[in-house]
Structures are given as structure tokens and as C-alpha cells.
C-alpha positions, 0 to 999 in steps of 0.5 A: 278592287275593280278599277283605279282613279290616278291623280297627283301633280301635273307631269307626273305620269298619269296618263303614261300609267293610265295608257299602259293600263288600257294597252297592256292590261285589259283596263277600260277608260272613259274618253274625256271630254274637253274644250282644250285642242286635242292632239290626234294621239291622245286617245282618251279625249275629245274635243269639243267647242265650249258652246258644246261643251257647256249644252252638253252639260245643262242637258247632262250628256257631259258629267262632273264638269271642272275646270283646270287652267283655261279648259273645261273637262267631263266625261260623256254620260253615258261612259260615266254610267259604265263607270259606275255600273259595269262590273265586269269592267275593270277601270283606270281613270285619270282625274284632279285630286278633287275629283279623285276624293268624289268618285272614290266616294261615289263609287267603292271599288275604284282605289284612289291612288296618288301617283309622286316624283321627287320635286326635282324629277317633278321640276324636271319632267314640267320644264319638259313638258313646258317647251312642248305643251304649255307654251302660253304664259297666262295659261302655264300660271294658271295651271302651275297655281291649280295644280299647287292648290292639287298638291294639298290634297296629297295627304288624303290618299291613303295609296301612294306609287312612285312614278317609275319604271315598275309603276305599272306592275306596282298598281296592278299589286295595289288593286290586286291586294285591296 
């Protein structure tokens, strides 16, 4: 396998996984491209208006649009053609459960992977993460209720990896040994 598409619950360490790929493992990533605020350590999106956004997408220089809570999420096209293409590359991507389903389909030597927390590490990290990322009501139950449709995909990823300490050599032996 060439490359890995991580998916699993909101909170559960995917881009943690994703940034330790890219960091220390010589993994490539595509930047996200996205109408939500940016902060200026996320270093694998952008930030753009939605008027971008969606002009972007009618003349396909964004692709593979969703949406999630109140935000619009792609990637460039260009980056998604290196995703598909470029051989020599090897990938980690960081998307919904959906997503993951189509670019596993799309493209075959990226594994999908479901990456889980016990419900009450899970319910842990969100409260967290609730006190400094989703901070507007409307917005954290709009992303709660996505994010637990999400978790009815989780019985069709054949791959699964506990969101621990050992999570990033685990994903290195799964690519490794498919």
C-alpha cells in the first residue's frame, strides 16, 4: 500500500496521526481547503470565503466538496490529481467515513482506516475539545449529529487502530503488511 485514508469520530486523533505521518515519516498530505477560520497552526488547510470556495468548485479547482457542521471542505485539484497519480508519494489523508468509502474505491492502494477510542476516552477528549474549538452552541450540535450519523459507517472498515500512544508505528505495520 502507498498511502492511508484515517477516518473515525470527531476528537479521535486523526490529525494528531496524520501530522505524525507527514512529521516524522515522510508521508505527503493534500492542504484542505476550507470555509471555516483557520488557525495558523493547522498546517494542512486553508482558508478560503465561501464565494471562493464555492467558484472554486463550479470550475473544479476545488474537488470532492462536503459539508460538515456549518463549513465546506475540498481539496485543491491539483493536489487530489498527485493523490491519485504520483506513485512515488506515499499519503495519509484525514477525511469523513464517507469520504474515506469513495477515495478507498477511487483510488486502491490508499487503505482506508477507522481510527477508535473507548466512549468514555471519546466523551473525554470532545469535552476538551469543546472548551476550545467548538465553542458556539448551534455549531457543536450540528457537528455532534453529523458526526454520530459518521459513526454508522464504522462497521464497514475492515482496518481498525486504537488512538494511542503506539497508534503511529500500528499504522506503519498496517500499510506495511497489506
Amino acid at each position: 500500500m502507498r498511502g492511508l485514508i484515517l477516518t473515525g469520530a470527531l476528537g479521535v486523533g486523526k490529525t494528531t496521526a496524520q501530522d505524525t505521518l507527514v512529521r516524522l515519516h515522510g508521508f505527503w498530505t493534500p492542504t484542505t481547503m476550507t470555509t471555516r477560520s483557520v488557525s495558523s497552526d493547522e498546517a494542512y488547510a486553508l482558508g478560503v470565503g465561501l464565494e471562493e470556495f464555492t467558484a472554486g468548485v463550479r470550475d473544479r479547482r476545488f474537488v470532492l466538496p462536503a459539508k460538515f457542521g456549518t463549513n465546506w471542505y475540498g481539496w485543491s485539484a491539483e493536489d487530489f490529481h498527485r493523490l491519485r497519480n504520483d506513485r512515488a508519494a506515499r499519503a495519509v489523508v484525514n477525511v469523513r467515513p464517507y469520504t474515506a468509502l469513495l477515495l478507498s474505491a477511487l483510488i486502491e492502494d490508499m487503505l482506508p482506516v477507522w481510527i477508535w477510542l473507548t466512549p468514555e476516552e471519546l466523551a473525554l477528549r470532545l469535552a476538551q475539545r469543546a472548551a476550545v474549538r467548538d465553542v458556539e452552541p448551534a455549531i457543536l450540535s450540528e457537528r455532534r449529529r453529523q458526526d454520530e450519523e459518521d459513526r454508522t459507517y464504522e462497521t464497514l472498515f475492515e482496518h481498525r487502530v486504537r488512538s494511542d500512544e503506539n497508534m503511529p508505528q500500528s499504522l506503519l505495520r498496517l500499510i506495511e503488511s497489506t
